[in-house]
Backbone bond lengths (Angstrom), bond angles and torsions (degrees), N, CA, C in turn:
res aa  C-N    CA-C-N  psi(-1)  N-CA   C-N-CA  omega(-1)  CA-C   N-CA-C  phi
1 X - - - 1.446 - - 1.528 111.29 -
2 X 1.267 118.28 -38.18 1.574 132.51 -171.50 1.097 99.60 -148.67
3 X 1.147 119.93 117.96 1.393 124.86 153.42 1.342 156.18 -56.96
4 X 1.317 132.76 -25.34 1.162 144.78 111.90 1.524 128.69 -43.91
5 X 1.303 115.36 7.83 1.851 118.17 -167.44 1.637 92.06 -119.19
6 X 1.593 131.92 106.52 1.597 125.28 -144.09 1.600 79.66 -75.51
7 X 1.629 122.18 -55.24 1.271 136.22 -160.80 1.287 103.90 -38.31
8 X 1.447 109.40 -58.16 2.086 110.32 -165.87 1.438 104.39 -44.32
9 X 1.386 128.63 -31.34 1.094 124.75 -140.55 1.769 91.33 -68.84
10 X 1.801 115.33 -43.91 1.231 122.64 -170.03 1.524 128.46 -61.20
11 X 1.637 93.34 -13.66 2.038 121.05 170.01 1.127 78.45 -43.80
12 X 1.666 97.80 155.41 1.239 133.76 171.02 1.639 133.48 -136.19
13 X 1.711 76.18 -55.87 1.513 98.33 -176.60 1.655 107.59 -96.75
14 X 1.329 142.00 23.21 0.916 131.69 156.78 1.736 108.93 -151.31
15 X 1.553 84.97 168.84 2.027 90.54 169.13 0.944 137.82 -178.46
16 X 1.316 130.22 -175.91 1.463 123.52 -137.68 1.946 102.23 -105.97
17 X 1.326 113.32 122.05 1.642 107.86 -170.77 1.551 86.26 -99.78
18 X 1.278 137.78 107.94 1.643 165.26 113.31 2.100 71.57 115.25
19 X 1.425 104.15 -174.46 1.406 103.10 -159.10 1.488 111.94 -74.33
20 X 1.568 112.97 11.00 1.759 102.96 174.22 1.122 135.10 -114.86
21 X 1.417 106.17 -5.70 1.610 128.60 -171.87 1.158 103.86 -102.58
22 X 1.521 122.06 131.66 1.202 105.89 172.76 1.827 119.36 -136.12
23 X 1.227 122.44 65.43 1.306 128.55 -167.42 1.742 119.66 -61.48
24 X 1.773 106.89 143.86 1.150 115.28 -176.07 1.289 113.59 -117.53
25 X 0.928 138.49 56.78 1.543 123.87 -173.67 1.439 127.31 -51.61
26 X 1.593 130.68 145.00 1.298 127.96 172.55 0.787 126.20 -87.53
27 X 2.109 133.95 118.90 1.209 146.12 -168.81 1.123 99.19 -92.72
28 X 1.364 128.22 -30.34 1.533 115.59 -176.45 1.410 127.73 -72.62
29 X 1.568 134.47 117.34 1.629 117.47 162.29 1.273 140.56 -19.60
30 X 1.436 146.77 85.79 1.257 113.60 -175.78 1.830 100.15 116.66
31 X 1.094 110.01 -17.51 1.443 112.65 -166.58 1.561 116.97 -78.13
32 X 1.142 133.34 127.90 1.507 128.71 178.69 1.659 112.21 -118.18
33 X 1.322 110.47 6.50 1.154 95.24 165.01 1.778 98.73 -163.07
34 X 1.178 120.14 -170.93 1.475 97.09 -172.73 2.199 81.62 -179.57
35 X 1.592 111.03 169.10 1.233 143.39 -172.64 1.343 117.98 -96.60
36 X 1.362 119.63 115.01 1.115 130.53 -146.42 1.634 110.52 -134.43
37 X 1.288 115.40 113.75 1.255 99.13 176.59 1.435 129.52 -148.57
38 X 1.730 96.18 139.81 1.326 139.29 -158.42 1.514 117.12 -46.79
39 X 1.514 118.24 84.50 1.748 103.72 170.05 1.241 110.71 -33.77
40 X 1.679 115.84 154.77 1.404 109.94 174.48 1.443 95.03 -99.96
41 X 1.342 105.36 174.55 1.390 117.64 178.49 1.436 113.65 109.27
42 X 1.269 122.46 10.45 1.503 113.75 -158.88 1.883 87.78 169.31
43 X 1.572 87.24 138.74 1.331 114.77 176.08 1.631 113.01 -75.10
44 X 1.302 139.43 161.62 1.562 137.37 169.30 0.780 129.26 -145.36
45 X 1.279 114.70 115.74 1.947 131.40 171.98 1.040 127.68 -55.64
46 X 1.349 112.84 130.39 1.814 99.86 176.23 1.605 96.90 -98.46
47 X 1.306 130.01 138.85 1.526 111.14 -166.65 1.190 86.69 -103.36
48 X 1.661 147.06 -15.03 1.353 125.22 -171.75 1.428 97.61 -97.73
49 X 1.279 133.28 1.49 1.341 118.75 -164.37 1.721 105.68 -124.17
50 X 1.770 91.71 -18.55 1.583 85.57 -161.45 1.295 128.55 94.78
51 X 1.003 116.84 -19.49 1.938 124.80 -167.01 1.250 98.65 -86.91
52 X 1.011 104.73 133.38 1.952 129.90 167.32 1.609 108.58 -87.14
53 X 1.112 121.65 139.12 1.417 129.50 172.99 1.469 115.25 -134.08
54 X 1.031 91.25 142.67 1.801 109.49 -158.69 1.795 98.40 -78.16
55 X 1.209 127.66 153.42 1.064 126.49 169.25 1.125 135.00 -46.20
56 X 1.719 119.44 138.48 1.431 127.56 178.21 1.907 104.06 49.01
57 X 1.607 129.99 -179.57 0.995 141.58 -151.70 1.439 129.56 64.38
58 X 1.132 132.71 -124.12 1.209 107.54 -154.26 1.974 71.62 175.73
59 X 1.837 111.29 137.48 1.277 133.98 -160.54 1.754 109.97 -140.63
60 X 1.028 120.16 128.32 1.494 114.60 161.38 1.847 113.66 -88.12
61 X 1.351 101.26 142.99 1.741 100.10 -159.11 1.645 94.05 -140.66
62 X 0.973 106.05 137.21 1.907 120.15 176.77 1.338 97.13 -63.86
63 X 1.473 111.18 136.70 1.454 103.92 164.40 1.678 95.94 -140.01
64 X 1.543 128.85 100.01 1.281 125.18 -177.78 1.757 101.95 -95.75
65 X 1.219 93.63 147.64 1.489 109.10 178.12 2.076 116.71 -11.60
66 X 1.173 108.38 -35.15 1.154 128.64 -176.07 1.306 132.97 -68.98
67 X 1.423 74.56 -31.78 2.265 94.78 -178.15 1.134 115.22 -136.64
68 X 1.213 104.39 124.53 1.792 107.04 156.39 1.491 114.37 -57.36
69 X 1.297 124.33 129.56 2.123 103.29 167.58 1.434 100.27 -73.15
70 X 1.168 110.40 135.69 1.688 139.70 155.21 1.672 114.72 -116.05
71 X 0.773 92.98 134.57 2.131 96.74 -171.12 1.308 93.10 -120.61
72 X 1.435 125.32 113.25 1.909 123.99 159.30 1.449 107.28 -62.77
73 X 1.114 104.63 158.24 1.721 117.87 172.00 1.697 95.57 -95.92
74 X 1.420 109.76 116.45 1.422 130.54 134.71 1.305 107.82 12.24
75 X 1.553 125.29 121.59 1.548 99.49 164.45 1.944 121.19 98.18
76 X 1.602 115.75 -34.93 1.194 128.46 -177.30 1.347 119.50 -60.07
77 X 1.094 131.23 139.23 1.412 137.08 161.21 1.782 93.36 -36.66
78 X 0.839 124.82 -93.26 1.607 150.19 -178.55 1.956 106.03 -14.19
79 X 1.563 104.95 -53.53 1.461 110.91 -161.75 1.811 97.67 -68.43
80 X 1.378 121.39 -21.17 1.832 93.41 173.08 0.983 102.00 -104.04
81 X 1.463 135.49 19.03 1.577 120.24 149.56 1.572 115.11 -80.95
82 X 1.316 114.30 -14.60 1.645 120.25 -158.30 2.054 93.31 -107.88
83 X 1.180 118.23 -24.46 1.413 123.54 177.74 1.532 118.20 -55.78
């Protein structure tokens, strides 16, 4: 996901669409929300929720039937069109 970030490398289940988008989709059956985690280097928006996330770690994020979670990076051209 990041290259300098050793951890991203071990992501699996999600990823990064060019360096600001960052989508998670849910593999699990049944699942409404799921673990998400945060390249460091950059803050993250939730654009449907509003929530800011602090750099790098790792976040639990709602995911209802409706939405994939996608988190903008802090800062993006993209995140105050999506706010």
């Amino acid at each position: 996901m990041v290259p300098g970030d050793e951890r991203a490398w071990d992501v699996d289940d999600q990823f990064l669409l060019g360096p600001d988008v960052l989508a998670a989709p849910v593999y699990e059956a049944g699942a409404r929300s799921r673990r998400v985690y945060l390249p460091s280097g950059a803050r993250w928006l939730g654009p449907a929720t509003g929530q800011v996330s602090q750099d790098g770690g790792t976040l639990d994020v709602d995911a209802p039937l409706e939405r994939i979670p996608v988190l903008v990076r802090e800062g993006a051209d993209l995140a105050a069109v999506l706010r």
